[in-house]
N, CA, C and O of each residue as an XYZ file, in Angstrom:
736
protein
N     -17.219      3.745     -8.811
C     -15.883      4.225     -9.078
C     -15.338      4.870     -7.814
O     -15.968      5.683     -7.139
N     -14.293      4.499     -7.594
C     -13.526      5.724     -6.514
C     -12.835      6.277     -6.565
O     -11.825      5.758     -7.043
N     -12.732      7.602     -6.196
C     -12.132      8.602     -6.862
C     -11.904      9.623     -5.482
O     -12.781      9.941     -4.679
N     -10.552     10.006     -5.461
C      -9.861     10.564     -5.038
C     -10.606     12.116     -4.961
O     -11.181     12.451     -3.926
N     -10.547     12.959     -6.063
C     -10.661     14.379     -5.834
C     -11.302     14.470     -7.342
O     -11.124     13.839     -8.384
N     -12.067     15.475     -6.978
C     -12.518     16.045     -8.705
C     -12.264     17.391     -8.792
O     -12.470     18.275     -7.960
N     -11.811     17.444     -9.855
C     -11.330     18.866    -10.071
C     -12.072     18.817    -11.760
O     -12.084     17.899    -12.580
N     -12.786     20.553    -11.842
C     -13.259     20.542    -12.999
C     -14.129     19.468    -13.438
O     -14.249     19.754    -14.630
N     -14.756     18.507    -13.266
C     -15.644     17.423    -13.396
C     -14.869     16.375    -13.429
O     -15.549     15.359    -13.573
N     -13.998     16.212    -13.375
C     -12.977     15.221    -13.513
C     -12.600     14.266    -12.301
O     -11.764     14.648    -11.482
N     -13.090     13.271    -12.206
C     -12.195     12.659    -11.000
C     -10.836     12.319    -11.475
O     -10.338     12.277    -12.600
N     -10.422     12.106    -10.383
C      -8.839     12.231    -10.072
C      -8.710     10.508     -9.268
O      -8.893     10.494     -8.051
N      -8.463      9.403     -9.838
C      -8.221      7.996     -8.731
C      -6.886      8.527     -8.061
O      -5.913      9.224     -8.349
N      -7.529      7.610     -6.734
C      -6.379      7.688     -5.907
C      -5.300      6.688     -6.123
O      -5.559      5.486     -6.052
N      -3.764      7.243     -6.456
C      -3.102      6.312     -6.704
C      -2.619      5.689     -5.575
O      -3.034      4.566     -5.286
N      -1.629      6.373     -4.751
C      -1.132      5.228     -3.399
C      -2.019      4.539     -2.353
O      -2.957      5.104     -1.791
N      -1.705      3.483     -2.175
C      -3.011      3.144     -1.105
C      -2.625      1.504     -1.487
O      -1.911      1.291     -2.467
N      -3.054      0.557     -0.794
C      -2.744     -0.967     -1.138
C      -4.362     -1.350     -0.958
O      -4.941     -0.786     -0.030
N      -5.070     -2.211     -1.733
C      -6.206     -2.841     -1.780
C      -6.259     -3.694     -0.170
O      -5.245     -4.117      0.384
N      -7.542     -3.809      0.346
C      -7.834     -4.632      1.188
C      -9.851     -4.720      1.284
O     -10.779     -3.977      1.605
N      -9.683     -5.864      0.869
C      -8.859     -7.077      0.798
C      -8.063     -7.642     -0.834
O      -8.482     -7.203     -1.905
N      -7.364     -8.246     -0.787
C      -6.246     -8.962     -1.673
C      -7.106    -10.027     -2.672
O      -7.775    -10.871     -2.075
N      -7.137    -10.048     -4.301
C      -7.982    -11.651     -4.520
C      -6.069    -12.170     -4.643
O      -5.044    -11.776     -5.199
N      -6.542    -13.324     -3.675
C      -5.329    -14.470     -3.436
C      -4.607    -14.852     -4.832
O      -3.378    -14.823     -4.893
N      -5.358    -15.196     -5.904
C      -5.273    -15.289     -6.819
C      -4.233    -14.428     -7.905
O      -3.275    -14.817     -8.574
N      -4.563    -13.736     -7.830
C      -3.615    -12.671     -8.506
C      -2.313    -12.294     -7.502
O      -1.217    -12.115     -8.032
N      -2.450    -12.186     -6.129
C      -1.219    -12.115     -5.641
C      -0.095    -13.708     -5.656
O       1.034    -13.852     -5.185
N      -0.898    -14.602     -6.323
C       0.017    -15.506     -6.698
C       0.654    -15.989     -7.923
O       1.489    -16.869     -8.131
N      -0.201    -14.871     -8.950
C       0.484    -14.959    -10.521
C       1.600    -13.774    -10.209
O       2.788    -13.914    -10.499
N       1.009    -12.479     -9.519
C       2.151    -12.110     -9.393
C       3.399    -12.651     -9.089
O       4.340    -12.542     -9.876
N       3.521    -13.396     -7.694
C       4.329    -14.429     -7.481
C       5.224    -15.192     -8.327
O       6.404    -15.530     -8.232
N       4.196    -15.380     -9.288
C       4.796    -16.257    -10.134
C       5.896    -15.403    -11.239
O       6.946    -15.817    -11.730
N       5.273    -14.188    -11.391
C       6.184    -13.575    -12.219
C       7.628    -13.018    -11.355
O       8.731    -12.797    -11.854
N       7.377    -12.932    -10.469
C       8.707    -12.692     -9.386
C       9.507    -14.016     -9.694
O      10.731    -13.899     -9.749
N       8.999    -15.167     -9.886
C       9.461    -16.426     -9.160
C      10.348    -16.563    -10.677
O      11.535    -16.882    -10.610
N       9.662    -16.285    -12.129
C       9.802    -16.526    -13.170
C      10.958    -15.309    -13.325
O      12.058    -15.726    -13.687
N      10.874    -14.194    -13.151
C      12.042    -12.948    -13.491
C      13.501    -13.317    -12.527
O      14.637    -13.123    -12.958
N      13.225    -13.817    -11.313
C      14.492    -13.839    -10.629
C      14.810    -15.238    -10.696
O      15.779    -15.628    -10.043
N      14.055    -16.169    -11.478
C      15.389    -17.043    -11.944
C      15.909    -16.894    -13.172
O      16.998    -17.410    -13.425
N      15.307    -16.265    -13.997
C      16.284    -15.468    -15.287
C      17.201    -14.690    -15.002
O      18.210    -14.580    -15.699
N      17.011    -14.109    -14.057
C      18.265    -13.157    -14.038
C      19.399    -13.989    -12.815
O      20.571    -13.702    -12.569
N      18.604    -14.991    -12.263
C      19.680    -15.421    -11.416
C      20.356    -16.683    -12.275
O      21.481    -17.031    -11.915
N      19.710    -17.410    -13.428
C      19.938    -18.003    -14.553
C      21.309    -17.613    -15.259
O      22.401    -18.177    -15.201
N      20.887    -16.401    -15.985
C      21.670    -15.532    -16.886
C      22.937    -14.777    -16.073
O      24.049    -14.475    -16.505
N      22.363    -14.585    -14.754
C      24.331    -14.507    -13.933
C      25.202    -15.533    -13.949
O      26.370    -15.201    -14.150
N      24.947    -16.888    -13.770
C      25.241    -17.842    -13.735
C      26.212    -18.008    -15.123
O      27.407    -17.715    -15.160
N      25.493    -18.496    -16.145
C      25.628    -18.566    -17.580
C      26.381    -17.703    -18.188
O      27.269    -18.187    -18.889
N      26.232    -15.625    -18.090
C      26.502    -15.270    -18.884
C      27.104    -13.940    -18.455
O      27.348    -12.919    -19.098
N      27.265    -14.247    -17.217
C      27.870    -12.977    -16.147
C      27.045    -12.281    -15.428
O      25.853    -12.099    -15.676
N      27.809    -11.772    -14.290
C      27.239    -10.553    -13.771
C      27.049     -9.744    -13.637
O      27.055     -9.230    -12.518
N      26.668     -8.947    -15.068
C      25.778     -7.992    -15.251
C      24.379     -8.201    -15.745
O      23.589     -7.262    -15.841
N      24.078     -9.433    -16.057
C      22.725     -9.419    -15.919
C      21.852     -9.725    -14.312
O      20.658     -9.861    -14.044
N      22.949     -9.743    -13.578
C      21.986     -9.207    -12.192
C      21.418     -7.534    -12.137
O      20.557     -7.149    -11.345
N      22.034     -6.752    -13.051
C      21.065     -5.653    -13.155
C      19.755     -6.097    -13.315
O      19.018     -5.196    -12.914
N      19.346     -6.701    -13.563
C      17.643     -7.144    -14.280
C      17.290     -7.104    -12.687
O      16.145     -7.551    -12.761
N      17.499     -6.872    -11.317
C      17.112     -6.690    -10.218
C      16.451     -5.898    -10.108
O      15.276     -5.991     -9.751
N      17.278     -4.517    -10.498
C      16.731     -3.187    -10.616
C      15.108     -2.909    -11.092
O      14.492     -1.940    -10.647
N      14.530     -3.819    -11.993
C      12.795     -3.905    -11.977
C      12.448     -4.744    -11.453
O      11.241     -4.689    -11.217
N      12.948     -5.610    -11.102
C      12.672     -6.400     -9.777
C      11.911     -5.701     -8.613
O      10.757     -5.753     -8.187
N      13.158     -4.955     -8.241
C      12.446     -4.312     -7.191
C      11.951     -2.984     -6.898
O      11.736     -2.356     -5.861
N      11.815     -2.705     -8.397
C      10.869     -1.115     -8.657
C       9.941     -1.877     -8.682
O       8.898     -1.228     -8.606
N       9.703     -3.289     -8.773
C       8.112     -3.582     -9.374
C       7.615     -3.881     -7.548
O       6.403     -3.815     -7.344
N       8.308     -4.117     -6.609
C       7.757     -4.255     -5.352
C       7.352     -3.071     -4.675
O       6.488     -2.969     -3.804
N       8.418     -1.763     -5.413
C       8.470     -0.566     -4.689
C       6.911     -0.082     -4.745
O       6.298      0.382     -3.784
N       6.342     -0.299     -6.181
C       5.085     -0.017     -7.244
C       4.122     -0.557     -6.354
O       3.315      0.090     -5.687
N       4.281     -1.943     -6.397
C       3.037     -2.444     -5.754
C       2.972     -2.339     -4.244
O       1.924     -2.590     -3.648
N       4.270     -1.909     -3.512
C       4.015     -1.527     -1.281
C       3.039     -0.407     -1.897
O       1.845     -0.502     -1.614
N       3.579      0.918     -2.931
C       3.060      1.981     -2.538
C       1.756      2.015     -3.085
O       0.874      2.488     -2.369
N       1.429      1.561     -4.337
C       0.123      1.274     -4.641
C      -0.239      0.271     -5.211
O      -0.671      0.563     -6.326
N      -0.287     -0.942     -4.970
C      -0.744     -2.179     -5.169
C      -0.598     -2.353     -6.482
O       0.543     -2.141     -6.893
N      -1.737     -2.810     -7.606
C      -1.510     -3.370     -8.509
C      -1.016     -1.960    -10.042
O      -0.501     -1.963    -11.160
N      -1.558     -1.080     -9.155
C      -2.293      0.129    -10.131
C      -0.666      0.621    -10.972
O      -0.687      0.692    -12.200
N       0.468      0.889    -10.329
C       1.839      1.238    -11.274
C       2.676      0.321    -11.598
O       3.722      0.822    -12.012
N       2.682     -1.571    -11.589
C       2.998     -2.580    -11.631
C       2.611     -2.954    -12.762
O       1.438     -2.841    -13.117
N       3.841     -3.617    -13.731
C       2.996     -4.133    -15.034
C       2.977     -5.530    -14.792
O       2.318     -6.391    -15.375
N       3.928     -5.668    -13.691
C       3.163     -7.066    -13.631
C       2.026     -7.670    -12.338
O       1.594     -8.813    -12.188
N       1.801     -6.619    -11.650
C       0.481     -6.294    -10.873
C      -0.467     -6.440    -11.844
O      -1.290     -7.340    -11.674
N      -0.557     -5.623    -13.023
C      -1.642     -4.993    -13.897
C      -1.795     -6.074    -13.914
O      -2.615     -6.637    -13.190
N      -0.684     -6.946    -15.148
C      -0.658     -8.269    -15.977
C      -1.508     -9.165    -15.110
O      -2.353     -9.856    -15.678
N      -1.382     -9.231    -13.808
C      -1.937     -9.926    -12.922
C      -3.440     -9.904    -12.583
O      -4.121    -10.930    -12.570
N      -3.842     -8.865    -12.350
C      -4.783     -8.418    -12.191
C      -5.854     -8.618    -13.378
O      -6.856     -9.333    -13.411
N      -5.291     -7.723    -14.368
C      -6.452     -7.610    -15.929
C      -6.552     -8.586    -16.466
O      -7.644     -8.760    -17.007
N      -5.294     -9.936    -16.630
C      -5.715    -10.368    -17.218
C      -5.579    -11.888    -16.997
O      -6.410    -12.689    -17.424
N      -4.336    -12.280    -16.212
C      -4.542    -13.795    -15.603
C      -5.491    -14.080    -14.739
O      -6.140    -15.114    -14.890
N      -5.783    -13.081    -13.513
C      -6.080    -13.318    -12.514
C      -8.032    -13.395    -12.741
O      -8.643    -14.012    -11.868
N      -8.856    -12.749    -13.913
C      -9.736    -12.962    -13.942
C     -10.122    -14.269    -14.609
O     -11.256    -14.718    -14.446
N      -8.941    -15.092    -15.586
C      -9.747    -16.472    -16.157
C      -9.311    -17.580    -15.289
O      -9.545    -18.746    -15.607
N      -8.494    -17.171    -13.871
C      -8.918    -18.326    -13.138
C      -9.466    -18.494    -11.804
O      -8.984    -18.853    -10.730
N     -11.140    -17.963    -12.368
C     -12.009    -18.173    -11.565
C     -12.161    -16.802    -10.802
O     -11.685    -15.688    -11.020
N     -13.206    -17.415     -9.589
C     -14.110    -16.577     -9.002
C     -12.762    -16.078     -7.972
O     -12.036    -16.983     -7.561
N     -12.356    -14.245     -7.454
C     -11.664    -13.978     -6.937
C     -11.929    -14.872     -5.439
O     -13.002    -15.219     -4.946
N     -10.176    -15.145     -4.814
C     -10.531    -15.782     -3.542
C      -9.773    -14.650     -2.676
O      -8.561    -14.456     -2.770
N     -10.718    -13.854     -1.734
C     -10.185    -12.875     -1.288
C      -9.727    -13.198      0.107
O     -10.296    -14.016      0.830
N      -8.447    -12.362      0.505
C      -7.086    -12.627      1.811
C      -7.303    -11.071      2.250
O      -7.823    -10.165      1.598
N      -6.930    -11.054      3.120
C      -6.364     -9.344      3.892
C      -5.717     -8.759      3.506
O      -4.684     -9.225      3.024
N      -5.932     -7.641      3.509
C      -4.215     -6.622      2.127
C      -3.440     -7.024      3.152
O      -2.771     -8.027      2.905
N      -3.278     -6.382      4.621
C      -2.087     -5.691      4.962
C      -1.160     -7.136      5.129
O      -0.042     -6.953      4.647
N      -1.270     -8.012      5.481
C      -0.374     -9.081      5.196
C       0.303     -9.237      3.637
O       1.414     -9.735      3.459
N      -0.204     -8.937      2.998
C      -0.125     -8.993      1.340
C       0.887     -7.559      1.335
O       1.917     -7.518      0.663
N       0.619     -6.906      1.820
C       1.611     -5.590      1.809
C       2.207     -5.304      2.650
O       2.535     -4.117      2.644
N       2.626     -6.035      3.668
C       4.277     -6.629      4.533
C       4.967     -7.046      3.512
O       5.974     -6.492      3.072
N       4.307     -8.326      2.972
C       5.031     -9.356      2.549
C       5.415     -8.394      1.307
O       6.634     -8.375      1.135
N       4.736     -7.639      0.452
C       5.638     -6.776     -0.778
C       6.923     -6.002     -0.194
O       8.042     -5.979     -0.707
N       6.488     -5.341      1.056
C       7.621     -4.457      2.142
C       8.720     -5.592      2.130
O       9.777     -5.156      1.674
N       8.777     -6.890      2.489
C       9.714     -7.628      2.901
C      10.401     -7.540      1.237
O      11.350     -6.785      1.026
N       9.744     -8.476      0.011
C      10.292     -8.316     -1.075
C      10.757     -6.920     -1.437
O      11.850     -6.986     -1.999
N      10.489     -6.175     -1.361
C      11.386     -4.711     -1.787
C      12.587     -4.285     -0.876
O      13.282     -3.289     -1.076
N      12.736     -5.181      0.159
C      13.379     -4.371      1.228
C      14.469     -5.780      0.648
O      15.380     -5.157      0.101
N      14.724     -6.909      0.540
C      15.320     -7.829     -0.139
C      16.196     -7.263     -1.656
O      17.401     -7.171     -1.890
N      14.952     -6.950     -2.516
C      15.316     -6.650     -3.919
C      16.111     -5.298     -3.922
O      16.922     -5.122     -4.831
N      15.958     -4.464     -3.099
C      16.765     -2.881     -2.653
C      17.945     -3.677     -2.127
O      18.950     -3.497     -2.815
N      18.104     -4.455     -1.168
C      19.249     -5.245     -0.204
C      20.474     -5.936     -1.825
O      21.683     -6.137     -1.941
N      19.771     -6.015     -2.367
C      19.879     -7.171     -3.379
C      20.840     -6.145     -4.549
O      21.981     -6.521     -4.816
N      20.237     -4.736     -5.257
C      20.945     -3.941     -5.899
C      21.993     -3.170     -5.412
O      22.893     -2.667     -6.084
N      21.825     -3.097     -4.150
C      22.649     -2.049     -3.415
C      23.922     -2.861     -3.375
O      24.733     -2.379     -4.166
N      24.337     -3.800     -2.812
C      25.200     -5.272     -3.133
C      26.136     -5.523     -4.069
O      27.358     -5.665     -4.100
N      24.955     -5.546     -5.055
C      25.607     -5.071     -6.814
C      25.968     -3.721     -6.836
O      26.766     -3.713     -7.774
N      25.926     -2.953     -6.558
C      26.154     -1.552     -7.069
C      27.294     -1.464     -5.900
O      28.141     -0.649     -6.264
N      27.635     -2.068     -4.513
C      28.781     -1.922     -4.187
C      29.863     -2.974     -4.682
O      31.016     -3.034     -4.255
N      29.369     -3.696     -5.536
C      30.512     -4.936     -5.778
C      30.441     -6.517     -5.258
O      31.278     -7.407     -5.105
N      29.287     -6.423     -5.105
C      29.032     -8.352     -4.175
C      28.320     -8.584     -5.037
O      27.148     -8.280     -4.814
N      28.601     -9.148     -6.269
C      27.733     -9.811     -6.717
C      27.036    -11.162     -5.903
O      25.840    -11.389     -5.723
N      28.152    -11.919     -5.506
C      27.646    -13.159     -4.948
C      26.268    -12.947     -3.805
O      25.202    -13.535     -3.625
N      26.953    -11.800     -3.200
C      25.416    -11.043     -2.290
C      24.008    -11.172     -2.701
O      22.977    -11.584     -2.170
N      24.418    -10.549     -4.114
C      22.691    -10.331     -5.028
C      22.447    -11.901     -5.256
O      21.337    -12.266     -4.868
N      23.030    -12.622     -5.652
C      22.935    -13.910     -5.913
C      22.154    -14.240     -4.728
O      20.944    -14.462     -4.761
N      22.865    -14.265     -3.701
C      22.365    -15.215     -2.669
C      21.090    -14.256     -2.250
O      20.238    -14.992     -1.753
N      20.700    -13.054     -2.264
C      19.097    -12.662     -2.051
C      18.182    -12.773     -3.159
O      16.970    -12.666     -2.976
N      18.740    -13.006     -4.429
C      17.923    -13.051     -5.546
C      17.469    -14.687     -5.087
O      16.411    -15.068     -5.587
N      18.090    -15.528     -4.306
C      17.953    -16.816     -4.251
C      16.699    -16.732     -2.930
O      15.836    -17.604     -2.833
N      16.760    -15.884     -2.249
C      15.611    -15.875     -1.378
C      14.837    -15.432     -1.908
O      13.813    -15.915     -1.424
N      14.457    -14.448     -3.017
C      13.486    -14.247     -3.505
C      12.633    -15.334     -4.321
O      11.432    -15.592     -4.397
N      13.703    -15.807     -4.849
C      13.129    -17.759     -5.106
C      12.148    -18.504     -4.599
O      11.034    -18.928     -4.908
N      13.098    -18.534     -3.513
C      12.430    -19.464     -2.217
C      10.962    -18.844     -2.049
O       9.968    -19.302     -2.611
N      10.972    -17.615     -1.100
C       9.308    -17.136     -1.230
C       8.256    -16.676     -2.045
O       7.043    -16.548     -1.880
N       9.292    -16.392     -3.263
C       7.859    -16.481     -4.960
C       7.564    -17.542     -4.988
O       6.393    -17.696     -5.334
N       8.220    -18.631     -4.725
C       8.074    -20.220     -5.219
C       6.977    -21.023     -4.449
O       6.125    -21.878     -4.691
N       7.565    -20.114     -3.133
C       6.357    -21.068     -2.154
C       4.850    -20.186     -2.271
O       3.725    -20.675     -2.379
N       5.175    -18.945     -2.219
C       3.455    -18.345     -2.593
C       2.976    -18.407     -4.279
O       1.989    -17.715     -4.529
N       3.501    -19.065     -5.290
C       2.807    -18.943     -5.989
C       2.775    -20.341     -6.401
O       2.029    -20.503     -7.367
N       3.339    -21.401     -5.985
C       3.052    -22.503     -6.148
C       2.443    -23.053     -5.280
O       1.759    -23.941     -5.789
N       2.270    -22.983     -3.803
C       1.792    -23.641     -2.736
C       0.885    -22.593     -1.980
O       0.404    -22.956     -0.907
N       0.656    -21.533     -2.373
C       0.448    -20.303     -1.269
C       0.525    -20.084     -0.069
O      -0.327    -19.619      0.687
N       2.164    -20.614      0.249
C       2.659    -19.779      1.536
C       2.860    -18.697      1.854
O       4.017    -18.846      2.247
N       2.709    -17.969      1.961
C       3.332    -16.375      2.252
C       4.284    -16.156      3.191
O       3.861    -15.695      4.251
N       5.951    -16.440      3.069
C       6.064    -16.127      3.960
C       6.084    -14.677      5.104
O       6.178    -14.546      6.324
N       5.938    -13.725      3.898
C       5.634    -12.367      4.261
C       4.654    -12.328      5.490
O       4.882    -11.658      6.497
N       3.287    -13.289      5.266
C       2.301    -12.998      5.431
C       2.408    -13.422      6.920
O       1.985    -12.896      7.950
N       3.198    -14.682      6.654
C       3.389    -15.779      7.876
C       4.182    -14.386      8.975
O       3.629    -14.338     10.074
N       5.232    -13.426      8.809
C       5.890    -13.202      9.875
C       4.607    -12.295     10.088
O       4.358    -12.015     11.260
N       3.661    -11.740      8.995
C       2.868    -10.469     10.037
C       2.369    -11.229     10.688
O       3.159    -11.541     11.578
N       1.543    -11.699     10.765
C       0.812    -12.725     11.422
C       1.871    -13.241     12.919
O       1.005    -13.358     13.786
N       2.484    -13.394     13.224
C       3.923    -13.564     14.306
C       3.459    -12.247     14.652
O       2.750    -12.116     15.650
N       3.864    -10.970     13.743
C       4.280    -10.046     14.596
C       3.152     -9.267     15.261
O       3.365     -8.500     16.201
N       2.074     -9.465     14.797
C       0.392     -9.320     15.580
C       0.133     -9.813     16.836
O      -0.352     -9.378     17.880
N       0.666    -11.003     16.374
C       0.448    -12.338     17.883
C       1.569    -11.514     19.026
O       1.245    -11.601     20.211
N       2.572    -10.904     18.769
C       3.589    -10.265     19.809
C       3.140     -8.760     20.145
O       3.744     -8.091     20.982
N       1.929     -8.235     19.362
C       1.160     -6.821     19.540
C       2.367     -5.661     19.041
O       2.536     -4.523     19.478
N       3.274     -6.534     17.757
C       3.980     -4.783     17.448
C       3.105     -4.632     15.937
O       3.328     -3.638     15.247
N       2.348     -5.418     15.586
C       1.273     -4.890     14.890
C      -0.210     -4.475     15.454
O      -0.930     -5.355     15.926
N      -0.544     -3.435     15.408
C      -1.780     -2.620     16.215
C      -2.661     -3.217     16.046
O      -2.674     -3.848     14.989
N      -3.432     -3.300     16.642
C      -4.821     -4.312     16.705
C      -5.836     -4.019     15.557
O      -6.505     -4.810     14.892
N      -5.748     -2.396     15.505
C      -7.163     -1.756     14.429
C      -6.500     -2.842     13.258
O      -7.322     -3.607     12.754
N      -5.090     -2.955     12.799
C      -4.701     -4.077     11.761
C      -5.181     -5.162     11.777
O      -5.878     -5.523     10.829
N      -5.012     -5.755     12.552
C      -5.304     -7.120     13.449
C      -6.861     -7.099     12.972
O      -7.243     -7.666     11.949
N      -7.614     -6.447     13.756
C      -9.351     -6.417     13.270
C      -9.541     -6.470     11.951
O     -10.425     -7.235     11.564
N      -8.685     -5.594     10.815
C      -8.998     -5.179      9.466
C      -8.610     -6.496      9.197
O      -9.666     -7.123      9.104
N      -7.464     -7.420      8.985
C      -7.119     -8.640      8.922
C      -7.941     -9.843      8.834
O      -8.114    -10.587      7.869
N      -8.469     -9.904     10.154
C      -9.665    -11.007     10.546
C     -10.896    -10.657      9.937
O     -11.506    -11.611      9.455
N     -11.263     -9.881      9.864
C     -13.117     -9.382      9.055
C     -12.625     -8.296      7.656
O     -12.597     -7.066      7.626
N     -12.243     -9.381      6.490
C     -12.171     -8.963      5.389
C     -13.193     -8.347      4.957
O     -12.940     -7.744      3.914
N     -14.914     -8.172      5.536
C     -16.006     -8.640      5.277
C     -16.332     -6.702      5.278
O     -17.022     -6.100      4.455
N     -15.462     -6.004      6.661
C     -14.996     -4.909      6.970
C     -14.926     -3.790      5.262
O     -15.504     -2.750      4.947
N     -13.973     -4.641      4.571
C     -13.603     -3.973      3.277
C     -15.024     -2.938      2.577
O     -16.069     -3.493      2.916
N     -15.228     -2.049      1.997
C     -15.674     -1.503      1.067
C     -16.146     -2.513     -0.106
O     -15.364     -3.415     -0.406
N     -17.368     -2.413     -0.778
C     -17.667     -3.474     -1.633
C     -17.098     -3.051     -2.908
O     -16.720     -3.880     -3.736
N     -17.005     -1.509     -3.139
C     -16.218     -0.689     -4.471
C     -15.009     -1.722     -4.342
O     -14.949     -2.650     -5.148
N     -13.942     -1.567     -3.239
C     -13.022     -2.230     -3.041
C     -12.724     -3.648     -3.930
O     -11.955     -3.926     -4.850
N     -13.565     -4.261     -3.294
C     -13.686     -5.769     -3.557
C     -12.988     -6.103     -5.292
O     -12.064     -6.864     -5.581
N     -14.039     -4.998     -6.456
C     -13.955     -5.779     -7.586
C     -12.425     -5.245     -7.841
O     -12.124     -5.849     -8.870
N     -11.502     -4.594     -7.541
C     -10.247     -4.140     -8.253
C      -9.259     -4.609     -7.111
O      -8.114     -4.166     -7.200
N      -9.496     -5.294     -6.242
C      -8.379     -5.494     -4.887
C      -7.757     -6.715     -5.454
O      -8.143     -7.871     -5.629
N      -6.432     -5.925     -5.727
C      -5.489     -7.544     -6.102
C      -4.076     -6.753     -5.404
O      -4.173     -5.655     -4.855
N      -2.760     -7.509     -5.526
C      -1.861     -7.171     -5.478
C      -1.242     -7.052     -6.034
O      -0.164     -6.587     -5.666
């Protein structure tokens, strides 16, 4: 178990913190539920107006959840984690911190995306709810990342620090506690 602090016999888990390493797996059902929520709501703007682009707003509390602590305040992290992500198959484990750019990029989109709406562009939210498309679609159907793809760029140019860079390449590095609960 890992545990943060004990107070009174009690451990205390640590909540913020992002898993590393990532099982691939679950960061692509997540995916999928991104891929599945923002075409309903980009669906239901279409169809039935724009106010169901509010449905953004957990959109991107659910990215905010999982940058700051991975799967652990996400229900559809959890969902991911507890219960899709163990019946298909043996975890295939990736590097967090690429996995937690790429949530940074989606929250920084889905924030881009309400703020838009809340000044009056709908068509705005539209057209980022439509990029959110594009890269749920490709990581949970194909597992592209493109999140993953720019850290990876931005390593190769050294504005990501190397100790990253090392943690990245030797997943092997990780904590074995780590291992059984590391999803995204």
């Amino acid at each position: 178990m890992r545990a943060g602090l004990v107070v009174a016999g009690v451990a205390r888990h640590k909540i913020i913190g992002f898993p590393n390493p990532v099982n691939e797996k679950a960061a692509r059902t997540v995916a999928g539920g991104v891929l599945l929520l923002s075409c309903l709501t980009f669906v239901l703007s279409l169809t039935a107006g724009d106010p169901w682009l509010w449905l953004t707003v957990p959109i991107s509390l659910g990215f905010i959840a999982r940058v700051l602590t991975g799967p652990k305040l996400s229900p559809l992290g959890q969902l991911a984690t507890k219960v899709v992500a163990p019946h298909l198959g043996a975890p295939r484990l990736v590097a967090g911190p690429p996995k937690r750019f790429a949530q940074g990029v989606g929250t920084a989109v889905t924030t881009a995306a309400v703020a838009a709406l809340a000044l009056g562009y709908p068509g705005a939210t539209q057209v980022l709810l439509s990029l959110m498309i594009v890269a749920a679609g490709l990581e949970s159907i194909f597992a592209f990342c493109i999140g993953c793809r720019v850290f990876s760029g931005l390593m190769r140019l050294g504005v990501i620090p190397t100790e990253t860079c090392e943690a990245c390449n030797n997943i092997s590095l990780a904590v074995p506690e780590t291992r059984q609960s590391a999803v995204v």
